[in-house]
N, C-alpha and C positions, 0 to 999 in steps of 0.2 A: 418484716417487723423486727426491727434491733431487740426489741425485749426479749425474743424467742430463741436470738443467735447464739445465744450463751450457751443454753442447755441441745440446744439443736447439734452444737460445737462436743459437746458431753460426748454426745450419742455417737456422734461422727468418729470422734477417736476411739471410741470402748470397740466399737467395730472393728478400726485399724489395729488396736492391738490384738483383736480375736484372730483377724487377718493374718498378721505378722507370729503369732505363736500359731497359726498352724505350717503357713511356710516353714518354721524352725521346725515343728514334729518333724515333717516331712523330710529337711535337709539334714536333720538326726538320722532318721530313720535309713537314708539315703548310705550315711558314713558308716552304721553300724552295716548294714547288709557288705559294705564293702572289706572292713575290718571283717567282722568277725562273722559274716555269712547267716548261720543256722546255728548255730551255737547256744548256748544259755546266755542268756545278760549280767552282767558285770551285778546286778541288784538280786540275782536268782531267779531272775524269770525268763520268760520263753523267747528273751531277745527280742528277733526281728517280729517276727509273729505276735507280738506283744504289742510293739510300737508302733506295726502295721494296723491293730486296730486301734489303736488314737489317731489313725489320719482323717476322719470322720466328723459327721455335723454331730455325732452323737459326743461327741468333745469339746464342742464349741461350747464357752463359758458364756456369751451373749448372742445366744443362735434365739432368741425370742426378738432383740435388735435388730438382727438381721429378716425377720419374717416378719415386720410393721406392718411393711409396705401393702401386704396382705390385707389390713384393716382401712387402707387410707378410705376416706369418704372424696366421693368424687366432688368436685368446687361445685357444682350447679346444685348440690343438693347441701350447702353449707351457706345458712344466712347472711346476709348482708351485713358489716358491724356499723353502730350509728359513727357519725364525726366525732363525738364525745371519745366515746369506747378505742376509735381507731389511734386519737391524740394521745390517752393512757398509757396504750398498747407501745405508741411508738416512744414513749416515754419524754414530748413534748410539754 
């Protein structure tokens, strides 16, 4: 249903970017352990040990996106649309 692609399109990248900024924490976290080990962080805090806990879902800015799927309704228990409805929908 084209009407749906737009916002479907939304949801699909807000994920890719949640994706892509956690890869960065990690590749962060990755360069500081090599730099500067155990160390404090350049910001005053506990460095590695710090950044290591932002590698997590509990960081994730759209981790409710990512657990939808959880909600879907199975198709055999979601109505039939009439032809009317289906034309609207496909924005014919």
């Amino acid at each position: 249903m084209p009407r749906f692609s737009q916002p479907y399109q939304i949801l699909f990248h807000l994920m890719d970017i949640d994706s892509l900024l956690q890869k960065w924490r990690y590749n962060h976290l990755m360069l500081v352990q090599r730099m500067l080990g155990s160390k404090i962080g350049t910001g005053g805090s506990s460095g590695y040990m710090y950044l290591r806990s932002t590698v997590s879902d509990r960081y994730k800015v759209f981790l409710d996106l990512f657990n939808l799927s959880t909600w879907l309704i199975p198709r055999n228990y979601i109505p039939k649309l009439s032809p009317k409805m289906m034309r609207t929908l496909s924005g014919t």
